[in-house]
N, C-alpha and C positions, 0 to 999 in steps of 0.2 A: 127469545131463547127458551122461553117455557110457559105456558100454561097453567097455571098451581089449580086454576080451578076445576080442572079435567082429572085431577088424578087426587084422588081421595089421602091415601097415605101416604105419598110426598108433601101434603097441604099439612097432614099431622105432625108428620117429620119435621118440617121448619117448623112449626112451634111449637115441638120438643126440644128444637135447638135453640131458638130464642127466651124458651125458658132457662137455660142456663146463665153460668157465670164463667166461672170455675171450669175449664177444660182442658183433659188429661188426651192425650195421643200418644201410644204408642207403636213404634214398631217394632222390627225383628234383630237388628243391630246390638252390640253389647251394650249392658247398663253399666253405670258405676254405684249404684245403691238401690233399695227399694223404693219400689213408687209409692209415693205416699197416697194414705187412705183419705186426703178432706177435699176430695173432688165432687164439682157436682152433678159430672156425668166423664165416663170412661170409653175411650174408643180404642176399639185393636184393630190395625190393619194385619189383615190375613189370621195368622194363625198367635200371631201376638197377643190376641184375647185371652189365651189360655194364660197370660203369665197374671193379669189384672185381676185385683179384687172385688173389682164388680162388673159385669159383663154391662156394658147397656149397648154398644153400638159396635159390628162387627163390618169392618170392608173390605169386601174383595173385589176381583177380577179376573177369576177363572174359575176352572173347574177345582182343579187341584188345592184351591185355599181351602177345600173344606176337610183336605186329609188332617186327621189330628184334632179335630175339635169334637170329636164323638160324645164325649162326656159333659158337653159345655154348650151345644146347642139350646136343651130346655130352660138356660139360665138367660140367654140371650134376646134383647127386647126388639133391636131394628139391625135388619142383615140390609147392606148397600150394595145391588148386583147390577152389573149390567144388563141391558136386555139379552147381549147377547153375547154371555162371557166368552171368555178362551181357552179353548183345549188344545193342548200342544201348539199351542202361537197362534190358533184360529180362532176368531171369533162365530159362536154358531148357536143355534136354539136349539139345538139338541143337549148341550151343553148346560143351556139353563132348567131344562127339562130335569138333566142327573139333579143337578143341584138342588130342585126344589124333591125330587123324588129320598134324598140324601135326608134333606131337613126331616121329612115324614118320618122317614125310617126312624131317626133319630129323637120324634118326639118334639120339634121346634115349635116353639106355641105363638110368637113373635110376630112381626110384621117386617115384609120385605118389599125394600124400596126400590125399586127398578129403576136405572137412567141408563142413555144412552151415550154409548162413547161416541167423539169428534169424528172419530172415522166412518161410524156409518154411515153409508153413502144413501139410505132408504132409514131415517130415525120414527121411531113414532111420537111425535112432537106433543104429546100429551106429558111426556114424559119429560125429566130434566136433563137437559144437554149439557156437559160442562162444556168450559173453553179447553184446548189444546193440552191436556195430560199428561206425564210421560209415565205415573206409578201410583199406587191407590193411595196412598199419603195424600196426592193433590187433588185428591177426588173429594177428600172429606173437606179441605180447606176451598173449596170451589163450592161447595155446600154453604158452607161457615161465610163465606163471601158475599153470598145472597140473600144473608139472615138481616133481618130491621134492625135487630139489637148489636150488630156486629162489633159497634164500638165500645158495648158495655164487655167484651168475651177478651180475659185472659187464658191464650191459651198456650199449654206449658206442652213440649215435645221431648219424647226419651227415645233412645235408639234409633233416630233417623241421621241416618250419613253420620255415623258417630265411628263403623267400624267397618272391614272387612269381611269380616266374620260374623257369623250370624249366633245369636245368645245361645246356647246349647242347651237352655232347659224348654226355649221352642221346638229346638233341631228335636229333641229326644221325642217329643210329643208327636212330633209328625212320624218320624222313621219306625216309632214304636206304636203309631195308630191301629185298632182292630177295625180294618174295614169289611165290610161285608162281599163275601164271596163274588158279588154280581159287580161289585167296583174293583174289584182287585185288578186286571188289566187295567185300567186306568190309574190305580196305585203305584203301578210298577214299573210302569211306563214314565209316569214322576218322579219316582228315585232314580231310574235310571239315568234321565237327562237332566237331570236338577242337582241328585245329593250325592252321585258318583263323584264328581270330583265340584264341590260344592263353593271353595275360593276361589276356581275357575271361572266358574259361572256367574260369580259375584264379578266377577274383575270386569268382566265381560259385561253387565250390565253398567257399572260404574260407567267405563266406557262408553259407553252407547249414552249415557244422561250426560255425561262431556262435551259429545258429538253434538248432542241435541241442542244445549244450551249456549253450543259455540265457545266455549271453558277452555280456553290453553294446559295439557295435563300439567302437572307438577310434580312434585311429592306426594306420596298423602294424603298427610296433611291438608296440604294447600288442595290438594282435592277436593275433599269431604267441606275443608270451611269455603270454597268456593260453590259447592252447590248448595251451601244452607244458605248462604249472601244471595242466590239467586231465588231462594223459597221467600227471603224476607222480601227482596226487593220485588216481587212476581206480588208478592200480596200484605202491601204497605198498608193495606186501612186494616189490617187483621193485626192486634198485641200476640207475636208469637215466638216463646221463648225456648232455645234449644238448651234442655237439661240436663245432659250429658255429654262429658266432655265426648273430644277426639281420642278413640285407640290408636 
């Protein structure tokens, strides 16, 4: 599945992670209180970074994750990308081009760890391949999965499959981003298929992670705790605690 010894800062990255203990995940979902500060490393999927008191570990999977984080890039230690993220549903290298051209602009001083999704049919196998995906949440715990220390990591999740709706002080960050003139078609083209009608969109993905996982729909409810019984059961040898209740 990987090669650690081919690629320099993925080799760094796991034992960045296996120095921890202590781990914080969040996503974009509502909370119900603040995150607490006595973590001993911080991870935001997509634009979820912004709400975290300390930046260390940022994951995406497209182009679009980077709208909103303007002010937060030089704070941030390891950005997790694909080779070859996705723009508008497409995975491509021009795409991780913007991306790293984004980080410049912006002053990223970090290190970016590249792996390749399951679906590329041509991977560069220097790189780390997770197993089977459906959302960058499981991209970090397929990382955390392949760490030596795996059994010593308590790790604690906020905002994932907690709500419908997505936290509003992320939403403001993105919607209110100052991008620069030369991304602005690709900004707006985001808002338009994404935050125009933005619980649609949710629904719709919810959907699609039901589909995926074979999940009978339900209520809600029975939703949302069905696809966190399938994160637990998907990754048994990982301590991983969901902190936030269900909206």
């Amino acid at each position: 599945m990987i090669n650690l010894m081919k690629d320099k800062n993925t080799i760094e990255f796991f034992n960045y992670l296996n120095s921890k203990k202590k781990i914080c995940i969040v996503c974009k979902g509502l909370l119900d209180g603040p995150i607490p500060q006595n973590y001993d490393i911080y991870i935001g999927i997509k634009q979820s970074i912004t709400i975290l008191p300390q930046k260390d570990v940022l994951v995406m999977n497209d182009l679009e994750g980077i709208f909103g984080l303007e002010n937060d890039f030089k704070n941030i230690k390891y950005i997790i990308l694909p080779n070859k993220p996705h723009c508008k549903y497409n995975p491509s290298s021009e795409a991780r081009d913007k991306v790293f051209a984004y980080l410049k602009h912006f002053g990223f001083k970090g290190k970016v760890i590249l792996f390749e999704l399951f679906t590329n049919k041509k991977p560069n196998k220097n790189l780390f391949i997770p197993g089977k995906v459906v959302n960058s949440a499981e991209v970090i715990l397929e990382f955390l999965n392949h760490c030596q220390n795996k059994n010593k990591f308590n790790i604690d999740v906020y905002g994932w499959y907690s709500s419908l709706e997505d936290n509003q002080d992320i939403t403001r960050k993105i919607v209110f981003a100052e991008v620069p003139a030369s991304f602005r078609p690709d900004f707006l083209s985001y808002m338009n298929r994404t935050y125009k009608d933005k619980l649609k969109h949710n629904d719709k993905i919810w959907k699609y992670y039901l589909s995926h996982y074979q999940l009978n729909k339900g209520t809600h409810q029975e939703n949302l705790q069905n696809l966190r019984k399938q994160i637990l059961d998907k990754n048994n040898e990982l301590k991983i605690t969901f902190k936030t209740k269900i909206f």
